[in-house]
Legacy VTK file of the C-alpha trace (Angstrom):
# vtk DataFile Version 3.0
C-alpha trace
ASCII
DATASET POLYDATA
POINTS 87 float
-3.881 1.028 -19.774
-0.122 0.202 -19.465
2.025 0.327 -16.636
3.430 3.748 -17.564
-0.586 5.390 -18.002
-1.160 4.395 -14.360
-1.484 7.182 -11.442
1.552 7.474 -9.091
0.974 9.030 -5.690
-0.450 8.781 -2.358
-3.633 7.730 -0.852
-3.139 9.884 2.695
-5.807 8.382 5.706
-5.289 11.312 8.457
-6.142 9.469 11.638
-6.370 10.163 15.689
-4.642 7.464 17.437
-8.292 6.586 18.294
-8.660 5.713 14.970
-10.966 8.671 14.334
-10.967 10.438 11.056
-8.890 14.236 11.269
-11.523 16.055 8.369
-9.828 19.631 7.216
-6.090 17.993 7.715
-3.486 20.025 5.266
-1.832 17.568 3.696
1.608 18.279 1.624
4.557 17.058 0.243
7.857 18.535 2.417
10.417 16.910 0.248
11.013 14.293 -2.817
11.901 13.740 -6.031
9.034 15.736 -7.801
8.971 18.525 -4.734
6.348 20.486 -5.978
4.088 22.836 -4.071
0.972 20.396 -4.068
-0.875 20.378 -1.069
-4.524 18.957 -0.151
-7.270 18.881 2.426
-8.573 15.665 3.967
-12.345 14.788 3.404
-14.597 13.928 6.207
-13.158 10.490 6.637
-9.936 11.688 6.660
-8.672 10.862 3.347
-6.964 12.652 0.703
-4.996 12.245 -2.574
-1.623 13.392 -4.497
-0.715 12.193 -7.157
1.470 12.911 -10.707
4.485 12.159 -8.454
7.775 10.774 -9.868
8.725 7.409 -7.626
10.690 7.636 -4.886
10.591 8.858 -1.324
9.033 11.728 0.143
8.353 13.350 3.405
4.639 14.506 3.581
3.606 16.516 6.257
0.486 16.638 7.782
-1.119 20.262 9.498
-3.779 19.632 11.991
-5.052 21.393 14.693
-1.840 23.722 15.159
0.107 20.379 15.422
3.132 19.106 12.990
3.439 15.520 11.711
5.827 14.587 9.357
6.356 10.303 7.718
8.215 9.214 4.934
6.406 7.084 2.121
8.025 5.372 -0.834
6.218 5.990 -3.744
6.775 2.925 -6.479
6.494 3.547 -10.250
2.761 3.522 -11.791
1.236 2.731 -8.163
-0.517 4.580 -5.627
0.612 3.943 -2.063
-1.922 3.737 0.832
-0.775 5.648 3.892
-2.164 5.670 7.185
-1.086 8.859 9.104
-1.810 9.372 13.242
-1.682 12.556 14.516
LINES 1 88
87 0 1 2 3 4 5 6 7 8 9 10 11 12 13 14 15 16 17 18 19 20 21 22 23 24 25 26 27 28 29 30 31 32 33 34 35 36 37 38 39 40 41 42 43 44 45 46 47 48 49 50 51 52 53 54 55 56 57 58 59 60 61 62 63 64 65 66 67 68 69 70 71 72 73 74 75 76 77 78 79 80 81 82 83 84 85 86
C-alpha cells in the first residue's frame, strides 16, 4: 500500500471528564477542507471514525446529551489522527 492508498481521517474517543465512555455521541465535521455532511455515532466505548478527508484542519463537533462541544484536529496526509474528546 503506498502512502497515497492510506486512510485519512479521525479516530474520535468521546469521553466524560471521568474518563467514561459517552456511547450514542453524534459526531461531525463543522468545518474543513473536505466539509462534507459526514456525521457518525460513537460505539459503546465511545469511539467512532471519519475518514476520506483531505488534510488539513477541521472543527468536529461533538452532540451529547443536549450539550455542544466543538475541538479542532489537524488531519495529516495518508494518516488517521487519534482524538480524545471530553464532554
Amino acid at each position: 500500500m503506498t502512502r497515497e492508498d492510506r486512510p485519512t481521517g479521525i479516530v474520535a474517543s468521546v469521553r466524560r471528564a471521568d474518563g467514561t465512555p459517552v456511547q450514542d455521541a453524534r459526531v461531525l465535521l463543522g468545518a474543513g477542507p473536505s466539509h462534507r455532511d459526514l456525521a457518525a455515532l460513537s460505539n459503546a466505548l465511545g469511539q467512532t471514525t471519519l475518514t476520506g478527508l483531505e488534510p488539513g484542519l477541521y472543527t468536529v463537533v461533538v452532540l451529547s446529551h443536549g450539550q455542544r462541544h466543538e475541538v479542532q484536529i489537524q488531519v495529516p496526509p495518508a494518516q488517521m489522527v487519534a482524538a480524545e474528546i471530553v464532554v
